[in-house]
Every structure is written in structure tokens, then in C-alpha cells.
C-alpha positions in Angstrom: 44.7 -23.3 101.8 47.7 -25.6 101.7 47.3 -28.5 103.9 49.8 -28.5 107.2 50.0 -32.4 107.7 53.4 -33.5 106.7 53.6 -36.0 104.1 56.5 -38.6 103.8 58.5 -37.9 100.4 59.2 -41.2 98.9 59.4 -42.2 95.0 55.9 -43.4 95.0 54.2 -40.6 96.9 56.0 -38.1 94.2 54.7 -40.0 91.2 51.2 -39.7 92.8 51.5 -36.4 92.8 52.4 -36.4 89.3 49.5 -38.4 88.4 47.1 -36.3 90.3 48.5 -33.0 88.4 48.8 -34.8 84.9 45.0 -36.0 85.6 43.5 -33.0 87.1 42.9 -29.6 85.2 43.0 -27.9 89.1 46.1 -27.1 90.8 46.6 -29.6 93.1 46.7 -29.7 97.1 50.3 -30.0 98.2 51.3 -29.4 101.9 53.5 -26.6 102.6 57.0 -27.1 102.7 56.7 -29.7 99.8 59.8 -28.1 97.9 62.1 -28.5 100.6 60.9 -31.8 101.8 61.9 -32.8 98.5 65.3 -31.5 98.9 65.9 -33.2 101.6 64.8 -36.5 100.4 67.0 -35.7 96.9 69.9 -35.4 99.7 69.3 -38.2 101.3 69.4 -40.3 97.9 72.3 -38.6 97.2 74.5 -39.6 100.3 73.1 -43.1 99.9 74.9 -43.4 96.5 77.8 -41.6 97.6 78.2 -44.3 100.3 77.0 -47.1 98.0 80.6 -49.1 96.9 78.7 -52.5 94.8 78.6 -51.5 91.5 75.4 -52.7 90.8 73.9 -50.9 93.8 75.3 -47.7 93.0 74.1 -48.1 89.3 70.3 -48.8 90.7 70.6 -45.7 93.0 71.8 -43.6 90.2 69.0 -44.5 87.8 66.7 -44.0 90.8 67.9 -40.7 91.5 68.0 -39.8 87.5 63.9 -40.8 88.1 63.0 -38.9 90.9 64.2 -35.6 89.8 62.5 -36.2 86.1 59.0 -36.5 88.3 60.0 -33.6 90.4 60.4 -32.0 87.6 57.4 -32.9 85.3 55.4 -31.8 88.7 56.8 -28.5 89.1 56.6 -28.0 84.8 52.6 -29.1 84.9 52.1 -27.0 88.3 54.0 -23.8 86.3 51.8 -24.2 83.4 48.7 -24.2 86.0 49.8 -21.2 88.0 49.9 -19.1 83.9 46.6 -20.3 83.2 45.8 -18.8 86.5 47.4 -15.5 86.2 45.9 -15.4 82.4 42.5 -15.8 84.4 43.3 -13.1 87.1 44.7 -10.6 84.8 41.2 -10.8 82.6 38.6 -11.3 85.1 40.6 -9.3 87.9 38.8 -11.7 91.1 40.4 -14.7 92.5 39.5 -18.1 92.0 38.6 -21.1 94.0 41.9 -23.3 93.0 44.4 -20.6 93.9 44.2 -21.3 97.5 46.6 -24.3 96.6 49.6 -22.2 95.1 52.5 -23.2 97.8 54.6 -20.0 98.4 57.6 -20.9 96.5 55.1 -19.9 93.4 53.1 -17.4 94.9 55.9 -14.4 94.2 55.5 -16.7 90.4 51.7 -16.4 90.3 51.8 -12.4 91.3 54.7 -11.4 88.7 52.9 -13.0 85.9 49.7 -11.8 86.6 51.0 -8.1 86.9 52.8 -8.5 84.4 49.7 -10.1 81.9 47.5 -7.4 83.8 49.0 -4.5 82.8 49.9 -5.7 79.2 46.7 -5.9 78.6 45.9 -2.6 80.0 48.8 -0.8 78.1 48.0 -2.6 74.5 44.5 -4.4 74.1 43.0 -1.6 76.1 45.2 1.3 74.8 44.2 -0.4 70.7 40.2 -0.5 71.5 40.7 3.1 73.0 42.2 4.0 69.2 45.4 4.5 70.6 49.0 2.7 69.2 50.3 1.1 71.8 54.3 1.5 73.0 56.7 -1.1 72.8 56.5 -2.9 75.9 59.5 -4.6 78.0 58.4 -7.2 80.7 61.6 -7.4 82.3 61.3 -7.0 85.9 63.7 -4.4 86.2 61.8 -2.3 84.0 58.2 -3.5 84.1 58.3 -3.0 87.8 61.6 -1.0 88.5 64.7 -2.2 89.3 64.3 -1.4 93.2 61.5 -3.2 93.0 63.5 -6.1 91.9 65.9 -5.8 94.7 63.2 -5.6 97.1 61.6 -9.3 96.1 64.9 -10.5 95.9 65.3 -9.6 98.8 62.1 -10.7 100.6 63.1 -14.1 99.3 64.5 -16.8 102.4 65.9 -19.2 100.0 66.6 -19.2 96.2 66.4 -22.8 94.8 69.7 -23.6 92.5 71.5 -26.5 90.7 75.1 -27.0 91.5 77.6 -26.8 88.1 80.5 -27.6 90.2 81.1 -30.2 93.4 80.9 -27.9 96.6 82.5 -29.8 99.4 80.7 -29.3 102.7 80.8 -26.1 104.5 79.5 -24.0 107.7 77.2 -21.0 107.4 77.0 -17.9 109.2 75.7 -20.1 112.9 78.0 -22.9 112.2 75.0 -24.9 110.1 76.6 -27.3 108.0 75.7 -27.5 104.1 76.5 -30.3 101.9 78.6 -31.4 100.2 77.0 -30.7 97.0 78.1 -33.0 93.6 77.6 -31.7 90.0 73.5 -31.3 89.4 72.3 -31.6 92.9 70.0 -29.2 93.2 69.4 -27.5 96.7 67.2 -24.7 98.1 69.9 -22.8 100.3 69.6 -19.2 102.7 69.8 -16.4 100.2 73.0 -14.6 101.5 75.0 -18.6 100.8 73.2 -19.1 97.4 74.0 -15.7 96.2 77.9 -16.4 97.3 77.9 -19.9 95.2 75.8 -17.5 92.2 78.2 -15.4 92.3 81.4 -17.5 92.2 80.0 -19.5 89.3 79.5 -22.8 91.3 75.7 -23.0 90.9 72.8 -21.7 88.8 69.5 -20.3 90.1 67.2 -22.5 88.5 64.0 -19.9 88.6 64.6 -16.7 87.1 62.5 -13.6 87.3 
């Protein structure tokens, strides 16, 4: 289980996470929230260098900021490759494993697609060949693997879909008068579901996981 003491984001705390997942085969112990702690410590870097007017300064805080988000980054990338040697395990031995207890819930909706999805490939063609069977072509898009109101219905179930802005988004009220941004070119921000799928949609930002 993911532990519930909060934990200061700060460059060096990230790159110790980063060490601990480059040097441990486990998937590592982060506390829950992580992803948006981050966020909000990406923001906060980001208003200091909007309000940063010595050259110099500003020039530190960008290569600063350029840093942070290559660690966050390389920690997500080596925690993604983690969670598909997980789901590689689940889908073959079909029990749960002692490590998986530290999958944050931003990855567990990762951790069950790809494990369905590796499951039941292997049911429909390694288990379909040694049964002397051909085995059908196989689609794992979501939509069809799983159904497309299937789809909907995680989608749906999400609270907030992490994305990366393409365009400046100045700042803006939501539905209770909670005020977002403003968002520069490449900030990336975990926003409600209803405002990221407004900006999604409008071609101001990307989703940065995809189904």
C-alpha cells in the first residue's frame, strides 16, 4: 500500500526517486498523490520564471525547469516499464504479486488494461495454437478489445486526465469559480475531466496518456 505521509516535492527529492527506480528492479513506494504534487510544484516553478525579469535568473529557472520535467519524466518512463513487467507477470501466472501494492492509482486503470489486454492474448492465440487451433487476427484497441462503451465508461470514471498544453491558455474559472492557470506552451497539468476534454477538444492541449 501506498504510503499517506506527504512528501515535499523539491528537485532533489525527485532525483531520489529517480535513483531509487533506476536502482531497484521493484516498483518503488511513492505516496499517493505524487502526480499531482508534482504538478503543483511544476506550477510553482513556472510562475517563478514568469515573474523572474534578470536575464540571468530567468535563464537558471528555465534550465531548472527543462531538468525537473526530464526526471519526472524518466520516473514515470522506468515506473511504466515496471507496471508491463507486472501485467506480463499477472497475465501468465494469473495471482498478484508482492510489489503491486505500490502502483499509485494514476497507473492502476494502466496496470489493469495491459494486463487484460496481455491476458486474453494469450488466451485467444498461445492457448488457441497449443489447442491446434489458428488463431484470429487480434485488435488490442480499447474500443474493440473491450468495447467501445466500455471505453466510455473508464473515461468516464476518470477525475482528472493529465495533458501538455500546445497553446498558452490564459487563466480561467471553472464550473465553482476555481481558477486554473494560466498555462504557457508545454506546461503540463492534470486538470477535472469535463475542462481537460474542453482544451482536448479545441486543440489547445494534448492528453499525454492514451489508452
Amino acid at each position: 500500500m501506498v504510503e499517506d505521509k506527504p512528501v515535499v516535492i523539491t528537485y532533489e527529492t525527485l532525483f531520489e526517486i529517480l535513483r531509487r527506480e533506476k536502482d531497484r528492479e521493484a516498483l518503488q513506494q511513492l505516496p499517493e498523490g505524487f502526480y499531482k504534487d508534482v504538478v503543483g510544484y511544476l506550477h510553482e516553478k513556472q510562475e517563478a520564471l514568469h515573474k523572474s525579469e534578470e536575464p540571468g535568473a530567468k535563464a537558471r529557472l528555465e534550465k531548472e525547469l527543462s531538468n525537473i520535467k526530464h526526471i519526472v519524466k524518466d520516473i514515470y518512463e522506468r515506473r511504466e516499464n515496471k507496471l508491463v513487467r507486472l501485467a506480463l507477470d499477472f497475465s501468465r501466472i494469473g495471482s498478484r504479486l508482492a510489489d503491486q501494492e505500490n502502483i499509485l492509482k494514476e497507473e492502476q486503470w494502466v496496470f489493469g488494461l495491459l494486463a487484460s489486454t496481455l491476458g486474453g492474448a494469450r488466451k485467444d492465440i498461445l492457448m488457441q495454437v497449443l489447442a491446434g487451433n489458428v488463431p484470429k487476427e487480434l485488435s488490442v484497441r480499447p474500443e474493440q478489445r473491450f468495447g467501445t462503451e466500455r471505453k466510455k465508461q473508464l473515461d468516464a470514471a476518470r477525475e482528472t486526465i493529465l495533458i501538455r498544453f500546445l497553446h498558452a491558455v490564459p487563466r480561467f474559472l471553472g464550473k465553482e469559480l476555481e481558477e486554473y492557470g494560466p498555462f504557457e506552451e508545454e506546461d503540463v497539468a492534470s486538470l477535472p475531466y469535463e475542462i481537460a476534454k474542453v482544451l482536448l477538444a479545441k486543440g489547445r492541449a494534448e492528453e499525454i496518456s492514451e489508452y
